[in-house]
Residue frames as qw, qx, qy, qz and C-alpha x, y, z in Angstrom:
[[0.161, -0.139, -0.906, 0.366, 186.96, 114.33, 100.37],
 [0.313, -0.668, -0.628, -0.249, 183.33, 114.15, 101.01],
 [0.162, -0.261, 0.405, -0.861, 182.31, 116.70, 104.13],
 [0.488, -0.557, -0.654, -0.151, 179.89, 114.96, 106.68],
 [0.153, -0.249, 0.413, -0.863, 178.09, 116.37, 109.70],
 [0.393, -0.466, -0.770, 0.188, 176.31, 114.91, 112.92],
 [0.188, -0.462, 0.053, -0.865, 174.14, 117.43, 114.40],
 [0.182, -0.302, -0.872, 0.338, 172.28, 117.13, 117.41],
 [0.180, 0.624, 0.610, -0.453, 168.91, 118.69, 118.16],
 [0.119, -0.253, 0.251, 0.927, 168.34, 119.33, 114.70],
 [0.147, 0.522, 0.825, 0.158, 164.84, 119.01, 114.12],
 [0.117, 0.873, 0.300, 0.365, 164.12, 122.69, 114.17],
 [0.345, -0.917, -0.127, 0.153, 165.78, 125.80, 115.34],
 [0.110, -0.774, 0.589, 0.204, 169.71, 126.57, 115.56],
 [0.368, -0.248, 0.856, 0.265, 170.44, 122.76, 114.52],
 [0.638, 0.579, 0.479, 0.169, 168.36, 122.90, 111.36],
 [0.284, 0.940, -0.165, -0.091, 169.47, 126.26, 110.09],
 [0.473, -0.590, 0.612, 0.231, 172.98, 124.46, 111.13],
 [0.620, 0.011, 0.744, 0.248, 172.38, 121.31, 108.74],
 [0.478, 0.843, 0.234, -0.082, 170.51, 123.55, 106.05],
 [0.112, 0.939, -0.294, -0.137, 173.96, 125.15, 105.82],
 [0.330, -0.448, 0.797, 0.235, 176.02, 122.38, 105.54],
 [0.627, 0.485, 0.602, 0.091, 173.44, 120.56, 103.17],
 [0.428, 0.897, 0.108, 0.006, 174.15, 123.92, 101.06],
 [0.157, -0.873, 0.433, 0.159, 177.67, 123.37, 101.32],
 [0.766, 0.289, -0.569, -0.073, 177.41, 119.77, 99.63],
 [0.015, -0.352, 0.867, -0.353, 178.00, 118.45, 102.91],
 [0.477, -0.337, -0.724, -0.367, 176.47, 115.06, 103.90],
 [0.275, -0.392, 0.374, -0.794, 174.49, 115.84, 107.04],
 [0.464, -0.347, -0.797, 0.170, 173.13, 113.38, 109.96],
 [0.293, -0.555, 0.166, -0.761, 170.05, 114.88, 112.05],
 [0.393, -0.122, -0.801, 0.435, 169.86, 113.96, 115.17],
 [0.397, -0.331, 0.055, -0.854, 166.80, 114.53, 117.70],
 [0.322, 0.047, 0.781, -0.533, 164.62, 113.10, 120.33],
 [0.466, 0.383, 0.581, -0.547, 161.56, 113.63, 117.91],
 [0.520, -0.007, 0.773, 0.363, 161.12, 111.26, 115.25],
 [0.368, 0.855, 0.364, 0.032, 158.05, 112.76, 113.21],
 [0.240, 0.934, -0.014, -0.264, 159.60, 116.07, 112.99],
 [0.210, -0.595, 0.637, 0.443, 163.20, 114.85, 111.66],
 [0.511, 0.311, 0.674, 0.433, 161.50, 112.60, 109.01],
 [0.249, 0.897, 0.365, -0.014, 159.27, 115.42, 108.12],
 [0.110, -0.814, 0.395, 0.411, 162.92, 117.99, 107.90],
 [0.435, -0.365, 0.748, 0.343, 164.87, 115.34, 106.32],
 [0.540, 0.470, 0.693, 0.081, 162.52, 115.04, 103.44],
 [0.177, 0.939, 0.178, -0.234, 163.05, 118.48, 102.75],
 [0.041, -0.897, 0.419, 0.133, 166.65, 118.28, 102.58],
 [0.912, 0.322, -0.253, 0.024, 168.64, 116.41, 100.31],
 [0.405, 0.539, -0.595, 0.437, 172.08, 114.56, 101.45],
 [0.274, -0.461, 0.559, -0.633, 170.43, 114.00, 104.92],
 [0.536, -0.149, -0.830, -0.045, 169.31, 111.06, 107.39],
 [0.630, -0.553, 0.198, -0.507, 167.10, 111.03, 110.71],
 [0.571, 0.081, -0.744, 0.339, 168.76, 109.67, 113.09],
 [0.472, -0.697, 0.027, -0.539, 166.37, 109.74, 116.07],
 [0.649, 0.036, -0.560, 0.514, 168.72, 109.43, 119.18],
 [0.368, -0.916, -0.007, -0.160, 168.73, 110.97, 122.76],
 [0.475, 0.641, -0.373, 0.475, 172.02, 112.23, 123.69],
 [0.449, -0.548, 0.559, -0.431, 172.04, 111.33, 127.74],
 [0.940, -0.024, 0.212, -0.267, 172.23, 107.74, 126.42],
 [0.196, -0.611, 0.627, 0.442, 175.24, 106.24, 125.38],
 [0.523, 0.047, 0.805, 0.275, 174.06, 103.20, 123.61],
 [0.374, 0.844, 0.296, -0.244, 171.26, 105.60, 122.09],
 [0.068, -0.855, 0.379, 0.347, 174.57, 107.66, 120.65],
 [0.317, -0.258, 0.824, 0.392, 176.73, 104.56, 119.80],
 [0.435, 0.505, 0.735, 0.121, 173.37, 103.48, 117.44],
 [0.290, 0.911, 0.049, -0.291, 173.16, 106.90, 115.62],
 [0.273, -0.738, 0.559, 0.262, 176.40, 107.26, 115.33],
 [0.373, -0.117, 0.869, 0.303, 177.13, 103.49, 113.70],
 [0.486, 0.695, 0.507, 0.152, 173.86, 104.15, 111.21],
 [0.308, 0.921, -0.128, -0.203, 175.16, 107.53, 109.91],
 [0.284, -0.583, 0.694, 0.313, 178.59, 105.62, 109.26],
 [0.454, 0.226, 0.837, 0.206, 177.26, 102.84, 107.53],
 [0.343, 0.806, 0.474, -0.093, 175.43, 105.84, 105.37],
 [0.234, 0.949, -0.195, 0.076, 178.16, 108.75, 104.98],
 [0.742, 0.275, -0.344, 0.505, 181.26, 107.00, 106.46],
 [0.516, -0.356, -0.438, 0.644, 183.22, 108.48, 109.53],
 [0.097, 0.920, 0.377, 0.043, 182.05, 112.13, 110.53],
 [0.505, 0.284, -0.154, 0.800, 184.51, 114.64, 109.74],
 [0.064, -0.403, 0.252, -0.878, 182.53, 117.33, 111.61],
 [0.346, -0.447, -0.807, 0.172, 180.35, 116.94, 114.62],
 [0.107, -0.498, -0.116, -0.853, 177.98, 119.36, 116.33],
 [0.142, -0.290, -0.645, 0.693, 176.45, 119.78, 120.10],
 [0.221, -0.365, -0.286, -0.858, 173.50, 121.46, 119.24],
 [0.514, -0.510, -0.690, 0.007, 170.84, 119.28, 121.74],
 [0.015, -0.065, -0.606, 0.793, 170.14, 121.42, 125.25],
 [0.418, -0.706, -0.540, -0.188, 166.87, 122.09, 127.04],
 [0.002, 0.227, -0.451, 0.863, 166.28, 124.93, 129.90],
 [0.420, -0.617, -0.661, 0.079, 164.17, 124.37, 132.73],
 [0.036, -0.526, 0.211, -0.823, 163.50, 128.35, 134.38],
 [0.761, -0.495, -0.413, 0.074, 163.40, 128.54, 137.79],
 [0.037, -0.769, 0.463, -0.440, 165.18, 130.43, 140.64],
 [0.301, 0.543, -0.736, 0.269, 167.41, 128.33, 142.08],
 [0.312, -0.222, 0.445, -0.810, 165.74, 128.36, 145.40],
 [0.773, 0.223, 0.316, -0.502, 162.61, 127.08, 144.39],
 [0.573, 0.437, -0.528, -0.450, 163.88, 125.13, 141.41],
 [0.983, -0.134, 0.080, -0.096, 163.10, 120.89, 141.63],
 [0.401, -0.520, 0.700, 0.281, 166.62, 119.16, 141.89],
 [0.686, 0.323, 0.628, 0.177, 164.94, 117.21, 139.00],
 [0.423, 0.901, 0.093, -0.038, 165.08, 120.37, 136.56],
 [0.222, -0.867, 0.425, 0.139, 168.36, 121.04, 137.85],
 [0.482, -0.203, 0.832, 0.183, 169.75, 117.55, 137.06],
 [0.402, 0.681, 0.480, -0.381, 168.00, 117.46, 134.01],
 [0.267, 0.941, -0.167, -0.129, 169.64, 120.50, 132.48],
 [0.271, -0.717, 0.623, 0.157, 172.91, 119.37, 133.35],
 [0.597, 0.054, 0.765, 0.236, 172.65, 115.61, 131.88],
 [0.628, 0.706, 0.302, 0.125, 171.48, 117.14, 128.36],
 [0.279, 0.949, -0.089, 0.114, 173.33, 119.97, 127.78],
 [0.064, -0.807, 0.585, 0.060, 176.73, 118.69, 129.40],
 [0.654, -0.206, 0.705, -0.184, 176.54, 115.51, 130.14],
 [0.768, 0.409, 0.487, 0.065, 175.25, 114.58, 126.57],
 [0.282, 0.900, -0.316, -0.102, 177.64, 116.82, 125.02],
 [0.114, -0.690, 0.696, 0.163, 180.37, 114.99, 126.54],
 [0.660, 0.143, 0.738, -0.001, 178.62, 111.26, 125.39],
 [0.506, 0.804, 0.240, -0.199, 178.76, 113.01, 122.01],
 [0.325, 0.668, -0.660, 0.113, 182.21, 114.00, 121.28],
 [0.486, -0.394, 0.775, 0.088, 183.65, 110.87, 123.21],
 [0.767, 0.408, 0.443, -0.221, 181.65, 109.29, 120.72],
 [0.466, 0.877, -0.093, -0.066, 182.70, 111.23, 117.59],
 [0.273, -0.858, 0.435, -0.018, 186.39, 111.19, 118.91],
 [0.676, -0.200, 0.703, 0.098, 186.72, 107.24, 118.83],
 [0.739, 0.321, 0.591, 0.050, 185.42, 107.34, 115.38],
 [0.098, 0.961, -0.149, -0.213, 187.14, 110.72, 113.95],
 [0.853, 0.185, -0.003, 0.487, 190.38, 110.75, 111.43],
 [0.443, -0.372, -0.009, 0.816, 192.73, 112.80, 111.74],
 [0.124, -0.057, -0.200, -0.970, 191.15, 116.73, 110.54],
 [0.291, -0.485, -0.825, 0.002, 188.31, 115.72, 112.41],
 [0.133, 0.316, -0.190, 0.920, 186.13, 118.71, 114.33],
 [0.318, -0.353, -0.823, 0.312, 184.09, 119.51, 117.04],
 [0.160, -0.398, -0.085, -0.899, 181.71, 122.24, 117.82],
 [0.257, -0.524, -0.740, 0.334, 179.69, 122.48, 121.23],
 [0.067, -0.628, -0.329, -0.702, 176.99, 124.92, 121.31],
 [0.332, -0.210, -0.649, 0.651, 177.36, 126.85, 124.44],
 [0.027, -0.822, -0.476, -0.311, 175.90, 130.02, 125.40],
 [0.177, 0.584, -0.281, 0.741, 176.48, 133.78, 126.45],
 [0.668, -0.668, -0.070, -0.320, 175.20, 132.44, 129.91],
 [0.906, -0.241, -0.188, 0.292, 178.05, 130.51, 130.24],
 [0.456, 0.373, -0.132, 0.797, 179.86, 134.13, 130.34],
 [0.121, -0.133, 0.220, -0.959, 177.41, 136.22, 132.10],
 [0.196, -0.431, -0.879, 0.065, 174.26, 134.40, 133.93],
 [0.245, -0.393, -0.406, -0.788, 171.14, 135.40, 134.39],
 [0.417, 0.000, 0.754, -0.507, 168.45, 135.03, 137.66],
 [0.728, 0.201, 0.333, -0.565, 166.17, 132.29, 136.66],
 [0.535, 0.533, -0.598, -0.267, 167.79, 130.26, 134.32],
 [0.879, -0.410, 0.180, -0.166, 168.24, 128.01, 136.56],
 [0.741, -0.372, 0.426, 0.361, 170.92, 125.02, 135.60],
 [0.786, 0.536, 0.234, 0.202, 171.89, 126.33, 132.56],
 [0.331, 0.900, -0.259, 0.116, 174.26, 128.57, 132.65],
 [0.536, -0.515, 0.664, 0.081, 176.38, 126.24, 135.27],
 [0.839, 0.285, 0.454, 0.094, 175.39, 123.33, 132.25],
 [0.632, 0.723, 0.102, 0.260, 176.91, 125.38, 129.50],
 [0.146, -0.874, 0.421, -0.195, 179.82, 126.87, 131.49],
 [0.764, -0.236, 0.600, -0.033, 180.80, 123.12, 131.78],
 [0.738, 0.639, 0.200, 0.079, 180.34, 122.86, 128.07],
 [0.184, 0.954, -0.231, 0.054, 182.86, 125.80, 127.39],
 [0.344, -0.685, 0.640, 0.049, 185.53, 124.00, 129.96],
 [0.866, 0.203, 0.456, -0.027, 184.47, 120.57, 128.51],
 [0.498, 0.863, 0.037, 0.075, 185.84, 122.34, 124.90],
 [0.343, 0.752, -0.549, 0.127, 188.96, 122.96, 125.86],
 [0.699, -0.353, 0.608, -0.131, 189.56, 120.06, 127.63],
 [0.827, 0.462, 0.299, -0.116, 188.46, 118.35, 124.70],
 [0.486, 0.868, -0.094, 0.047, 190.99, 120.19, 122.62],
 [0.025, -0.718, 0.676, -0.162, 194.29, 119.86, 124.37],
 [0.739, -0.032, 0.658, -0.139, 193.18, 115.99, 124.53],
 [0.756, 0.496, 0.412, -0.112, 192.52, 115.61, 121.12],
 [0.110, 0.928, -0.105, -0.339, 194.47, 117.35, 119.41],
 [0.374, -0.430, 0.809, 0.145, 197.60, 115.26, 119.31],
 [0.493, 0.248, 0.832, -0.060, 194.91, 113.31, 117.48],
 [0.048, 0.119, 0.505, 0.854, 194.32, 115.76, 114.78],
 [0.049, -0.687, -0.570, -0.448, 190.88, 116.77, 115.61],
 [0.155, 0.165, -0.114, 0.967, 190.09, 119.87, 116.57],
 [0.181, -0.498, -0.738, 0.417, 187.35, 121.09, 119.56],
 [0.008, 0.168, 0.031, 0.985, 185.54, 124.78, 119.45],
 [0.095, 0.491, 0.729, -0.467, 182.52, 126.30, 121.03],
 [0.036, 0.432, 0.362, 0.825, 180.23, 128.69, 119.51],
 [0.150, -0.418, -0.592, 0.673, 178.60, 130.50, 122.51],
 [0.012, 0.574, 0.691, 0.438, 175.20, 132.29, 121.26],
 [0.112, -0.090, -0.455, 0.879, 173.28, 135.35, 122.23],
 [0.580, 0.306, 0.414, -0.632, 169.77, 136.92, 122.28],
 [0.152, -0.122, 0.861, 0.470, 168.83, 133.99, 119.62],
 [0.500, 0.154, 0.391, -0.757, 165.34, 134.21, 118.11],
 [0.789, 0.201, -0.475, -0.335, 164.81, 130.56, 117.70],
 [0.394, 0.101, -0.868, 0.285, 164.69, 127.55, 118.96],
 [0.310, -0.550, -0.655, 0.415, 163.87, 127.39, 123.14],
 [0.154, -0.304, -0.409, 0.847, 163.95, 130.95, 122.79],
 [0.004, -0.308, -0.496, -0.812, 161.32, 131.96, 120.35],
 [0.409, -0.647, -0.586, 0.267, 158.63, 131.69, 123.08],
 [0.509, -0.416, -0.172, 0.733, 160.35, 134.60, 124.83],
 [0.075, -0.272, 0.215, 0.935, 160.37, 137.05, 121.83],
 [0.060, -0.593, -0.732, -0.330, 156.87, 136.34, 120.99],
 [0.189, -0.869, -0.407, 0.207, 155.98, 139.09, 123.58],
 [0.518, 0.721, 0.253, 0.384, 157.06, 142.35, 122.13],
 [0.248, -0.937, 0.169, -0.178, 157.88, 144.45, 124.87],
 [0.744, -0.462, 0.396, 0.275, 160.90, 141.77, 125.76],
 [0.714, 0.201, 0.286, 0.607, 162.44, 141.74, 122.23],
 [0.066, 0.972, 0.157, 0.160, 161.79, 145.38, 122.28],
 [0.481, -0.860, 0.172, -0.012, 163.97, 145.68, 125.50],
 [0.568, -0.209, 0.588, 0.536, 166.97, 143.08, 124.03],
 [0.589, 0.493, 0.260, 0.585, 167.29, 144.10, 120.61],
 [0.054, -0.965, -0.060, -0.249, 167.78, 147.59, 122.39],
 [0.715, -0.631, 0.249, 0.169, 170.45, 146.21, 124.48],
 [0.918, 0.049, 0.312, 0.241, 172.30, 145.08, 121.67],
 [0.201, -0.542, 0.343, 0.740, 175.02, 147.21, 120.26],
 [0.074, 0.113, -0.551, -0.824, 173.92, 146.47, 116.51],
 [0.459, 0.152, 0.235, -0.843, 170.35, 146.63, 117.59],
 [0.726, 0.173, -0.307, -0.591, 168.56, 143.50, 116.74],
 [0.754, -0.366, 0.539, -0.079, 168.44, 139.86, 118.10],
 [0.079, -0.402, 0.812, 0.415, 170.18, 137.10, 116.18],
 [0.885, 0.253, -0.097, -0.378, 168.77, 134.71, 114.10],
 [0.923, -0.005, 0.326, 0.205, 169.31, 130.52, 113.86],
 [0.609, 0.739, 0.095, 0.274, 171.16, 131.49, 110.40],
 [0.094, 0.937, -0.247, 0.229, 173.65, 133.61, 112.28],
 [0.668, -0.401, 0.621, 0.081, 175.22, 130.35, 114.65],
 [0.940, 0.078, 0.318, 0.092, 175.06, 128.50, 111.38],
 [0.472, 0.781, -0.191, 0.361, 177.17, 130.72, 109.26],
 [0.054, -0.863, 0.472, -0.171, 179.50, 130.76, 112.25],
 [0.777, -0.349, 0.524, 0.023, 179.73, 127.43, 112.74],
 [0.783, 0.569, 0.241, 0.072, 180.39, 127.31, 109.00],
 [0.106, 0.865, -0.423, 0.249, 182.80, 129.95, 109.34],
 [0.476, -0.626, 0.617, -0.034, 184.62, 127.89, 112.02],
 [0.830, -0.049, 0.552, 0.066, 184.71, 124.67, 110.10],
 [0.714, 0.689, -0.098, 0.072, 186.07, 126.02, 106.68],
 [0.828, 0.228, -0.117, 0.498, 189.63, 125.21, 105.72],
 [0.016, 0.765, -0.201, 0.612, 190.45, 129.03, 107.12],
 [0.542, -0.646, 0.262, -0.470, 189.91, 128.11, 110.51],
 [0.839, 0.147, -0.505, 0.141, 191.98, 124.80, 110.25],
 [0.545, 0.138, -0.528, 0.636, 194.35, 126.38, 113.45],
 [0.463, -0.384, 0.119, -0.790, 191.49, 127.50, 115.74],
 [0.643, -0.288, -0.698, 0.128, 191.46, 124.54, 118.44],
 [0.384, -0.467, -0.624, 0.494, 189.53, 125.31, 122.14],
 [0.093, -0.029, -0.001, 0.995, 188.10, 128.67, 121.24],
 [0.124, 0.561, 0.805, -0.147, 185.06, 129.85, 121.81],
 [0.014, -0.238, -0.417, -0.877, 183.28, 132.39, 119.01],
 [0.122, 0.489, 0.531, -0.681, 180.77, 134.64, 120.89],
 [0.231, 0.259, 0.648, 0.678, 178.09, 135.37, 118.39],
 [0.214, -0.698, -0.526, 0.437, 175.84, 138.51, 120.40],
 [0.148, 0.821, 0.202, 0.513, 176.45, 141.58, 118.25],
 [0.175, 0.443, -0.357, 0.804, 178.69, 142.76, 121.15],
 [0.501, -0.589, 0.005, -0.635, 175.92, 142.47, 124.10],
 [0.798, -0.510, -0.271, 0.174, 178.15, 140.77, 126.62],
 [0.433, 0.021, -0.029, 0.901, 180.67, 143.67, 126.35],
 [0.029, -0.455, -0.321, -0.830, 177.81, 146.36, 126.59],
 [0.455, -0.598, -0.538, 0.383, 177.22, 146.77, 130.63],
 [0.105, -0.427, 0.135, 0.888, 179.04, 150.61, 130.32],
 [0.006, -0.204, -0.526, -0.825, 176.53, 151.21, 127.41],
 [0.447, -0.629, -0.602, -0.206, 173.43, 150.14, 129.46],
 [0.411, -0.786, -0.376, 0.270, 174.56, 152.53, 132.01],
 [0.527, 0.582, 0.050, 0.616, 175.81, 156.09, 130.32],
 [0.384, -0.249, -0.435, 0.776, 177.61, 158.73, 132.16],
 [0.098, 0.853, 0.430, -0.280, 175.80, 161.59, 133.02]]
């Protein structure tokens, strides 16, 4: 059986390195993004693949992606969550628009994503929602995201103990210091990746390449009986509070 895959925000960052890895796995691969130029310009690069420029806080936007990557690869066997956006901001001061915002991409269009996928899924169908290590251990200033991706996580196993019965299977992958994507910005300034890749127990931020190999990891035939789990990928640096503070 062919392998297909719907990605979302995969015009550059974590959801290209994602589809790169499933294109190198002979899977066929649907990108999905807000921004048309740059997914023709990817998709040219990569063979097996289609732009499929959709925004994920739309349903009909969804149902039309969706029905063109069928009519191209047939029903998706795997699906990805990859889309979010962060608006920083303490709370306080943050616009209710940023706040609402965050939430309608990053959950909200998660969940107009798998319902999607779900209706159109056979049985050994799979899900993946890209969450994040906020949704374990927030930050100040992040504003809605870590509540947006802590929704994700519950969303996941909801998803799973729903679906299931149905033969497809839900999982999160839940990222950490990533250096790509929204966050590359961030580790442009030296003295901040200095300070996190120090934090990290195996001493170095992640790379795009490291979610996709786990999401790869989760979706091979090994991981067939892994429904509503979520795979922290952080080199250990939400479990490393007692490291950042040694005894005397």
């Amino acid at each position: 059986m062919t392998r297909t895959m719907f990605v979302t925000g995969a015009a550059n960052g974590i959801g290209y390195e994602i589809a790169k890895a499933a294109v190198d796995a002979q899977y066929k691969v649907g990108m999905v993004d807000t921004d048309l130029t740059k997914l023709e310009e990817v998709t040219r690069h990569l063979s097996g693949t289609i732009a499929l420029p959709a925004d994920v806080t739309k349903p009909v936007s969804v149902a039309d992606a969706f029905d063109r990557f069928t009519q191209e690869f047939g029903a998706p066997t795997t699906v990805i969550n990859n889309a979010g956006i962060v608006r920083f901001g303490m709370l306080l001061d943050q616009p209710v628009e940023d706040f609402v915002d965050t939430i309608s991409v990053n959950l909200i269009g998660t969940y107009i994503v798998a319902r999607e996928a779900a209706r159109r899924m056979a049985e050994g169908g799979h899900i993946i929602n890209i969450t994040s290590i906020n949704s374990i251990t927030p930050g100040p200033g992040a504003g809605a995201y870590p509540a947006a991706k802590s929704g994700v996580k519950q969303l996941t196993r909801q998803l799973a103990i729903e679906l299931g019965p149905k033969g497809i299977r839900c999982n999160a992958i839940s990222p950490g210091f990533i250096d790509a994507g929204m966050s590359a910005p961030i580790y442009a300034d030296q003295k901040v990746r200095q300070t996190r890749s120090g934090a990290v127990p195996l001493g170095r931020l992640g790379t795009a390449a490291d979610i996709a190999a786990a999401v790869m990891y989760l979706d091979a035939e090994a991981g067939a009986y892994v429904n509503g789990h979520e795979l922290v990928v952080d080199g250990g640096v939400v479990h490393s509070l007692l490291n950042q503070l040694p005894r005397d």
